[in-house]
Each structure stands twice: as C-alpha cells, then as structure tokens.
C-alpha positions, 0 to 999 in steps of 0.5 A: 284747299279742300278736294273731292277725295277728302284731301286738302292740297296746299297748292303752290301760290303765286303770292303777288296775285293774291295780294293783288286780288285780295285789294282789288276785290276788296271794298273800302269799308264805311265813308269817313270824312279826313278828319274822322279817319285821323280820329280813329287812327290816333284813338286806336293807337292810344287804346293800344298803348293803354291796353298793355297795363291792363292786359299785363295786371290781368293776365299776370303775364310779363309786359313783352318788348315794344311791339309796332301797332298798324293801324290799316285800312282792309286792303293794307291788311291784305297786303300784311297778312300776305306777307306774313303768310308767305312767311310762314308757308315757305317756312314749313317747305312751300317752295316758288313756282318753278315749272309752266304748270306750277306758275299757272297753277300758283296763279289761280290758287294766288286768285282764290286765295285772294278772293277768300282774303277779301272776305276776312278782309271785310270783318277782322278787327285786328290781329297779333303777326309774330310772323313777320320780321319785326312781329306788329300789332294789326287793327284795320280801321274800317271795319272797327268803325263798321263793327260799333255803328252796327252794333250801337255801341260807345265807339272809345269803350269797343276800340279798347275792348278790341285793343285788350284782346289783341295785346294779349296776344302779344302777351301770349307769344311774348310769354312763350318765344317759342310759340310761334315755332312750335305752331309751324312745326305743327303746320309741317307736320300737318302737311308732312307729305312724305317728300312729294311736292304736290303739298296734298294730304289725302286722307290723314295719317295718324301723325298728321291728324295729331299735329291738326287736333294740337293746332286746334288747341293752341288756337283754342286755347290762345283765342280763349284766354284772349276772351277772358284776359280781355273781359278781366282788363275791361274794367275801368277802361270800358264800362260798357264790357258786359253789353259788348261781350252779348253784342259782339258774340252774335257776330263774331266769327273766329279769331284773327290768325284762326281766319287767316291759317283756315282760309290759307289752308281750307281747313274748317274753322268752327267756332264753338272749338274756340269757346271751349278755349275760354270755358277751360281758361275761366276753369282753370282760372277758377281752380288754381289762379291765373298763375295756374292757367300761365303755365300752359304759356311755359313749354311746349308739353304744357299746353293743352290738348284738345280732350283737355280742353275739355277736362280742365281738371285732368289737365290741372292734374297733369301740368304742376308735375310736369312744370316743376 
C-alpha cells in the first residue's frame, strides 16, 4: 500500500479476512430469474468453447491444453482471486503472520484489501489464473449481464467478444510456460527488500524500478495483444465488434489480472500504458505479420521493454537476431 514517504508496503495478510470482506461488501450484481441465470451460464460456457478456434486462427498461437472455464458470480470470484493471489504472494516470499502484531496487522491490511476486492469485483468480466494449481479461465456473470444492458448492447455478440479476449489469454501463458514465473520474478524483484520482513519499499532502487517498468510492459503488452486478437477473431462470431470496441472503451478500466496485482500491491494502474500495448501489437502486426509479433511470446529477452513499446521499429530491429 502506498505510504506517506513514497514507499509501498506489502503488508503481511490475513488472507481469510480478505476473502471474508471482499463477499461480504460485495453487491450480488443485477436481478435474474433461475432460468436467465442458467442462460447466461450455459452461453458464457459456449462462447468459451467457440473462442479457442477463433482465437487460435487469429493469433497464430497454438491451441494450449484444455483449461477449466468458472463461470462466477462477483463474490465466487473474490474467493478465486484470493486464492490466487495468496499463491502468488507467498510464492515471491510473503510468509504468514506469526507474531501479536503481524496478526493484527495481517487482519486489517486482510479488511482493506478485501474492501478493494469488492470494488474490482463489481466491474471485471472475466480473467485468465495461471496461477492456481490447475490454471482456469474466470467469467463473473453479473457483471457481464450488468455490462451489455448498460451499454445496449446484443448480449450473445458481447458475452463472445468477452470470451475472445480472455482465451487469448490463455493462448498467451500457453505459448510461453514460462511467462507465468518470469511475471514473479519480476514482482520478487520489485519488492526485493534486501532480507527485512517488513516487505516495504522506500523509494526504489534502480534495480526495482527495473523490474516495475518490465512488469508494466508485459502487461502492457499481454492486454494489448488481448485487444487486438480479440477484434481480429470478432469476425463472423460478432457482428456488432466495431460498435462494441466504442462502447466498451468508454468504460473499461484496466485489464483483469492488471486490477488485481495493482490493488494487491497499491501500485498506480494507468490505463493509457495498456493502449500502448495494442498500438505496438497492430505496429508491428502491420510491419512483419503476426508471426512477427509471437516472437515476444518465445523467451524472456524477447519481450518488449517499455521504451519499445513505444518503438515498435527498434524493437523489430532487436528481436529477429536475437530469435534466430
């Protein structure tokens, strides 16, 4: 969490509080009868299903293992993301509380982070874990049915459109296993602490602002390619794609795990860094094919940094010598 000196504090959770909060605070979402409710599930499960193909003759990425789809409602998806960010956290060294303090402590960051959860809760549509043991595919339902109503939308074109972009997703992390390590290694190395337990950073050294400005590129670059996959598999699957892409950019906010790892962590999630990430997609899509672009997904030191995000060129300069 962000601190008056400029530091951010990672503060030992209490994760059963958060998860707790976060349901509790939660609002259920819009009114469905049984029978509405069992629409939207069984539909968002097709979309699912019918997006791999797209999303695999758009991106040129291979067709990934079969993955579990959650179809949630917005407290389910609190208690997913919980889960998975428990994971991820004691992954990179967070340990359980184990002092009087720490536990008092553990369960008022656990209230606070739960309260934050509430509000992503109420606007993500969906998401990609690689994180948990079995990585799954996450839609929450209410606020997929609260999304096309106020936008007007068709509701079986915008449930689609929502699937496409998240089963790239799992195209991406598919395409490169490695991805999902190497985003935690960055994170260690963000709140590398030099050995203390109190998990803070006062202001970053060079190194950790290294690793922050390597985190925001991959997630630039993820949610970007996201964007562009999504629009290039709309077709025939959603005839109404360009009317949903105006739409919809009026409200979003940034991306699924982008929301989560910047409340997690009280990192400043900005959204036009995400929009540099589709520029450089349909960039370098435009200058050397969609092959091209996948040879970000093959190593670590192919991906983009964030200045060449915004130098599609220099990056294309860089990559093919060092793909092979």
């Amino acid at each position: 969490m962000a601190e008056p000196d400029g530091s951010v504090a990672v503060p030992v959770l209490d994760w059963s509080v958060a998860a707790g909060a976060g349901r509790r605070l939660v609002p259920a979402g819009p009114e469905l009868t049984r029978d509405e409710a069992s629409e939207v599930v069984t539909e968002l499960r097709s979309c699912a299903d019918r997006a791999t193909d797209a999303v695999a003759a758009a991106s040129g990425l291979a067709v990934p293992p079969s993955t579990q789809t959650l179809v949630l409602d917005r407290a389910g998806w609190v208690s997913a993301v919980v889960s998975m960010t428990e994971s991820m956290l004691r992954t990179i060294g967070q340990t359980p509380p184990a002092t009087l303090g720490e536990k008092v402590s553990g369960r008022l960051a656990g209230a606070q982070l739960g309260s934050a959860l509430a509000f992503v809760a109420t606007r993500i549509l969906g998401q990609y874990d690689p994180y948990s043991p079995a990585p799954r595919l996450l839609l929450v339902a209410p606020n997929i049915v609260a999304a096309e109503r106020s936008m007007a939308v068709e509701p079986r074109g915008f449930r689609q459109w929502v699937c496409l972009h998240e089963q790239t997703h799992r195209f991406q992390f598919g395409a490169a296993p490695w991805l999902a390590v190497h985003l935690l290694g960055l994170l260690r190395d963000v709140f590398d602490d030099a050995g203390e337990r109190s998990g803070r950073l006062r202001l970053l050294s060079v190194p950790q602002a290294t690793a922050l400005d390597k985190v925001t590129a991959v997630m630039s670059l993820l949610e970007g390619h996201a964007d562009v996959v999504m629009d290039a598999a709309a077709d025939p699957l959603v005839p109404q794609a360009a009317l949903l892409r105006r739409r919809f950019e009026g409200r979003r906010d940034a991306g699924g795990l982008i929301q989560v790892l910047s409340r997690v962590l009280g990192l400043q999630a900005k959204r036009e860094q995400y929009l540099h990430g589709a520029r450089f997609c349909r960039a370098v899509i435009a200058q050397a094919g969609v092959d091209g672009l996948n040879l970000a997904f093959r190593a670590p030191e192919l991906l983009p940094s964030l200045d060449e995000l915004h130098n599609p060129a220099g990056w294309l300069r860089r990559v093919p010598e060092r793909a092979g």
